[in-house]
C-alpha positions in Angstrom: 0.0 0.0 0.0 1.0 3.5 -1.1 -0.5 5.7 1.6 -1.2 9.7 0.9 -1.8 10.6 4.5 -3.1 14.7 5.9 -2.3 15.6 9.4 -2.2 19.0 11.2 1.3 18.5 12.5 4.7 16.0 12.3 6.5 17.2 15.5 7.8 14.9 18.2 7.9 17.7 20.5 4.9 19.5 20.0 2.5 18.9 23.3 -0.5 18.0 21.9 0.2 16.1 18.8 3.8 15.1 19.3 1.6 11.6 19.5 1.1 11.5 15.6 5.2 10.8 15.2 4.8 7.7 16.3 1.6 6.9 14.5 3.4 7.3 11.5 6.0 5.4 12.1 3.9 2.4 13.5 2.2 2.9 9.7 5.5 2.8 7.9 5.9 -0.5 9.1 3.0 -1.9 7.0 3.2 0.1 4.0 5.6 0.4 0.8 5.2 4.0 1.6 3.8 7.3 3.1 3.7 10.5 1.5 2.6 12.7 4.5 1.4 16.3 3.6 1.1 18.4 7.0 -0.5 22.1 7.9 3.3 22.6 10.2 6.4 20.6 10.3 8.4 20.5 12.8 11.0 18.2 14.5 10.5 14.5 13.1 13.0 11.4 12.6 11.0 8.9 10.0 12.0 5.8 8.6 12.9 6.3 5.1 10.0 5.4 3.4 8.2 8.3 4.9 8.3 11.7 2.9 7.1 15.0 4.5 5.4 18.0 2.9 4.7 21.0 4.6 1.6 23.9 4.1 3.8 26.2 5.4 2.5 26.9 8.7 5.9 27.2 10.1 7.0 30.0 8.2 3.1 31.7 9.3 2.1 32.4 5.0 -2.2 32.8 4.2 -4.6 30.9 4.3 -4.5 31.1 0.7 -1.0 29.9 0.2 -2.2 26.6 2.3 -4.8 26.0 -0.3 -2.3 26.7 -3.0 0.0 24.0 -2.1 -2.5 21.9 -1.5 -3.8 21.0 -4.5 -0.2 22.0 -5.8 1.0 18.7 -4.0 -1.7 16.4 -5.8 -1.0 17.8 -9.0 2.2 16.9 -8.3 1.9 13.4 -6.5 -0.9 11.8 -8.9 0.0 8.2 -9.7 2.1 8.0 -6.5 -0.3 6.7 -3.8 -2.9 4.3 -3.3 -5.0 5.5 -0.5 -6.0 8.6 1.3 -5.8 8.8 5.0 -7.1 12.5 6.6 -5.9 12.5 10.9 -8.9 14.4 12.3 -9.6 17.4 10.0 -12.5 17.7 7.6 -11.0 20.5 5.5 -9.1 18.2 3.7 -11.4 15.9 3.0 -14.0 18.8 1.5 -10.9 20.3 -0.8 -9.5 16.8 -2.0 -12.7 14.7 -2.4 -13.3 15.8 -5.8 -10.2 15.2 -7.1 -9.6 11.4 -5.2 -13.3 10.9 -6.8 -12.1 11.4 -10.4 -9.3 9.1 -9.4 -11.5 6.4 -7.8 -8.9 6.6 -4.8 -10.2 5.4 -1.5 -10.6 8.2 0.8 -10.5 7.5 4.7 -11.1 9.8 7.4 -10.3 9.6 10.9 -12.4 12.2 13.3 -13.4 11.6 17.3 -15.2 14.4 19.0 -18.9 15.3 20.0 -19.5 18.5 17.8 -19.7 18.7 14.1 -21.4 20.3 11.3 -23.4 19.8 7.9 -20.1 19.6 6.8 -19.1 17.2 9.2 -21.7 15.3 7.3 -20.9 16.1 4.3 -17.0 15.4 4.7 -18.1 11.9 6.2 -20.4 11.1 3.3 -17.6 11.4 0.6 -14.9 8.7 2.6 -15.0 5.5 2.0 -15.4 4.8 5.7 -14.6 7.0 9.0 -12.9 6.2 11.5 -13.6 7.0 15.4 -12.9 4.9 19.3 -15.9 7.0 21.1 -19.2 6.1 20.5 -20.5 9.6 21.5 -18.3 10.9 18.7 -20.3 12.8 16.1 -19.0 10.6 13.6 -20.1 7.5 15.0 -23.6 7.6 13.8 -22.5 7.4 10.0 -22.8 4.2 8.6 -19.5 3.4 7.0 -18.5 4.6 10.0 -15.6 2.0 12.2 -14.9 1.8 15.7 -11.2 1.5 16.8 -8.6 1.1 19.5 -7.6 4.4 21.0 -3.9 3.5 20.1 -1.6 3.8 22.9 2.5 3.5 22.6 2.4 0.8 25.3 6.4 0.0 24.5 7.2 4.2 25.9 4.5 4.3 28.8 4.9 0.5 30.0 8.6 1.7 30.1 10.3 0.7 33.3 10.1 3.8 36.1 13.1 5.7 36.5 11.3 7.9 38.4 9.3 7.5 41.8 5.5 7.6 42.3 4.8 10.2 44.8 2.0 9.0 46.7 -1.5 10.8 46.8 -0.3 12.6 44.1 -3.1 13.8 41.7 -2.5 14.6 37.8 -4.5 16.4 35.1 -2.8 16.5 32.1 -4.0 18.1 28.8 -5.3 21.2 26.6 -6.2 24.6 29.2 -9.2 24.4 28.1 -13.2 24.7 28.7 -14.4 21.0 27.3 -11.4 19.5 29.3 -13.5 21.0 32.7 -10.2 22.3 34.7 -12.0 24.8 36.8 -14.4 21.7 38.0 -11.0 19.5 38.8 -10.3 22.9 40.9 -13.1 23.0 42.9 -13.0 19.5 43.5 -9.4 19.9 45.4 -10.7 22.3 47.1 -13.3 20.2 48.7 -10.7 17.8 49.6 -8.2 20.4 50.6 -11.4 21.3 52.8 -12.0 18.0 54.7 -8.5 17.5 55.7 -7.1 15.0 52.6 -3.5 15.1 52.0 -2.3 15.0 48.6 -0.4 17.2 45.8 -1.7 17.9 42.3 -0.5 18.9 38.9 -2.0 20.1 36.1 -0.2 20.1 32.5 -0.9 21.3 29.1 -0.8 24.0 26.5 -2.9 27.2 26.2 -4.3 27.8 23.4 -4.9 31.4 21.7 -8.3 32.7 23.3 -7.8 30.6 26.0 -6.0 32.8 28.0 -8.8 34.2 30.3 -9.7 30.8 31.5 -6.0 30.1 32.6 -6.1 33.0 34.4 -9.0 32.9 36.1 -7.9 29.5 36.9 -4.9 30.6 38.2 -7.1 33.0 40.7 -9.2 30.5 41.8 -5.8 28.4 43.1 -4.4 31.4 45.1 -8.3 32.2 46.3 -8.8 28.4 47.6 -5.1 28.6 49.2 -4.3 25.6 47.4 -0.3 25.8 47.8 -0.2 21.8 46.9 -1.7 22.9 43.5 0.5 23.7 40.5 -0.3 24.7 36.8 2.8 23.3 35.4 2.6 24.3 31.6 3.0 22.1 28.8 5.2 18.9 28.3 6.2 17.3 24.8 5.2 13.5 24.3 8.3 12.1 25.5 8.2 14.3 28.7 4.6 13.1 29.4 5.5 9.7 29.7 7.9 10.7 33.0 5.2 13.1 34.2 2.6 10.0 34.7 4.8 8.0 36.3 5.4 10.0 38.8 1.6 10.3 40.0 -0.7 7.9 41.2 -4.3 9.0 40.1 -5.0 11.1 36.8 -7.8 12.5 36.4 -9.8 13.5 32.6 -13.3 15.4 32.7 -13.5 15.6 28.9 -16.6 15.7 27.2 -18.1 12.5 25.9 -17.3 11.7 22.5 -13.9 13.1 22.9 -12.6 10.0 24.3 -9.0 11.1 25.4 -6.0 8.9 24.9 -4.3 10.6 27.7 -6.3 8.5 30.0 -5.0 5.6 28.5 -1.6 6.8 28.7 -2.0 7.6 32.0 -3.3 3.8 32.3 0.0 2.3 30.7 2.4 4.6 33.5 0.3 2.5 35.9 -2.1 5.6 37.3 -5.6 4.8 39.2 -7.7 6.8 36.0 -10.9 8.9 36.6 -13.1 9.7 34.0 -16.5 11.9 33.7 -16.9 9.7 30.1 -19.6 7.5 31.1 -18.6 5.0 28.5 -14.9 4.8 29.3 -13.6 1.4 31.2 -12.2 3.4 33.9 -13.6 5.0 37.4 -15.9 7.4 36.5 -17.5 10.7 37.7 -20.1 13.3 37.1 -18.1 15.9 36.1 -18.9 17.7 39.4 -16.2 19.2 42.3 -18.4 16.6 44.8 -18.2 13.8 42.5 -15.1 14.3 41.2 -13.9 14.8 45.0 -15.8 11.2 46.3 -13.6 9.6 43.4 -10.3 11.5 44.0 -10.8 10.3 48.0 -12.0 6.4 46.6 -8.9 6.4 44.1 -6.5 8.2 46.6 -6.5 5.1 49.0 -6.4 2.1 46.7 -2.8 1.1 45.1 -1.7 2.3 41.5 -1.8 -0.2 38.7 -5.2 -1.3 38.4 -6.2 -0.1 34.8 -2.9 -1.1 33.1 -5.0 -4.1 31.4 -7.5 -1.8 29.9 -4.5 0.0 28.4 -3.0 -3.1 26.4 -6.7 -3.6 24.7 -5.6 -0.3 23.2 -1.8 -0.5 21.8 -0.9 1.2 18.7 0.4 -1.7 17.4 -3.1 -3.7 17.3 -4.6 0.0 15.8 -1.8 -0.4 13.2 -2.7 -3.7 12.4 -6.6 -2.6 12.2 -5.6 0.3 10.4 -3.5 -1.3 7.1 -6.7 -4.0 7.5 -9.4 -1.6 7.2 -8.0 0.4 4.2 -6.4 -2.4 2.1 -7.6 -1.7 -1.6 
């Protein structure tokens, strides 16, 4: 299989989607070879069957320009790829559909999350099949549409610990963001901070433009509860993450359904007690609630670490590979 594959970014270090490197790379494996075509590139080591082409977002050009080279780079790669694999966005899928139509090229689109559009709709209508692990996901009620495993790098969060657990230690680790429900993870410390629980907590990840005011106010609300044993720690690449789980017992995700993080199953792997307000997730959950999140947090707190490490393995990368190559085979 020659595999014409869209992602936002191919960065090992970037905080959110440092994730897809190794995606790729698990994908390499199985194929003859991968033509990726990305919005930003970044730092990236690929096997050499892999070839990178950027949109330019690195060097900050128009929207325009994106477009440009878009359908610059099919002109250029006709003939030169079997299959069509978008990661997560629609756009490509809308401005390329045409084109891979003409072609008769199989056109698969992977998107998990709980909103869309008509043109979510739309996008999902002109794939040959879409692919999602949440069943709340938006994209989960098309009928073409395949359920897969989250896709976990067991072999770098099964890793032996070179770092020690700190017990009662509490983790969030993510996007600053609204849907991921920090502020409620707040509150719910403070209600344990309240009844006399001992513990530390960290919370991880990127800000986002716009997202500013709710880091700050969540900031505030830290110094306002007197939570000293509270840090906002910023973000942390993919590798980093890996150390940063270990060193915790319990992580907690409040996500939306249908968004279905992998960081909980990462957090699994490093051997953390998970908590989860996705009612259809395997792990402890919660109403995403300071109360309820608190109750679990004080349930989770006394039990030993480990626990969820088996729903972890259900989810390697290497299995999603596998389904993957299986599911798009021409």
């Amino acid at each position: 299989m020659r595999l014409l594959l869209f992602t936002q970014v191919v960065d090992s270090t970037d905080p959110i989607l440092g994730f897809f490197h190794r995606w790729i790379e698990v994908l390499a494996v199985r194929t003859e070879h991968i033509t990726v075509i990305c919005l930003k590139e970044g730092v990236h080591a690929l096997p050499k069957n892999v070839q990178v082409l950027s949109l330019g977002k690195e060097t900050k050009p128009s929207r325009l320009s994106y477009v440009w080279l878009f359908y610059k780079y099919l002109f250029y790669l006709r003939g030169t790829y079997d299959v069509v694999f978008v990661h997560m966005n629609q756009e490509y899928v809308l401005l390329g559909a045409p084109w891979w139509k003409l072609a008769r090229t199989p056109l698969y689109l992977w998107r998990n999350h709980y909103a869309g559009t008509w043109l979510t709709r739309l996008a999902g209508h002109l794939c040959t099949k879409v692919f999602y692990t949440s069943r709340a996901s938006f994209t989960a009620q098309f009928p073409h549409a395949v359920q897969m495993p989250v896709g976990v790098d067991l072999a770098r969060f099964t890793a032996k610990a070179t770092v020690t657990r700190v017990p009662r230690s509490i983790l969030m680790l993510g996007r600053i963001a609204p849907s991921k429900r920090v502020d409620v993870f707040i509150e719910a410390l403070g209600l344990l901070a309240k009844e006399g629980e001992l513990f530390t907590a960290s919370i991880y990840g990127p800000v986002r433009s716009g997202d500013e005011p709710y880091h700050d106010a969540l900031t505030a609300r830290i110094q306002a509860l007197r939570l000293s044993q509270v840090r906002l720690e910023g973000s942390v690449t993919h590798e980093e993450a890996a150390r940063v789980y270990r060193a915790h017992q319990v992580f907690v995700n409040l996500s939306q359904p249908g968004m279905y993080d992998k960081t909980m199953f990462e957090a699994a792997a490093s051997g953390c007690a998970v908590i989860s307000a996705n009612p259809e997730s395997p792990f402890r959950h919660t109403e995403p609630t300071a109360e309820n999140c608190a109750r679990a947090l004080k349930q989770s707190l006394a039990e030993e670490s480990g626990k969820d490490m088996a729903v972890a393995f259900e989810n390697d990368l290497e299995k999603l590979g596998d389904r993957l190559v299986e599911e798009m085979k021409v």
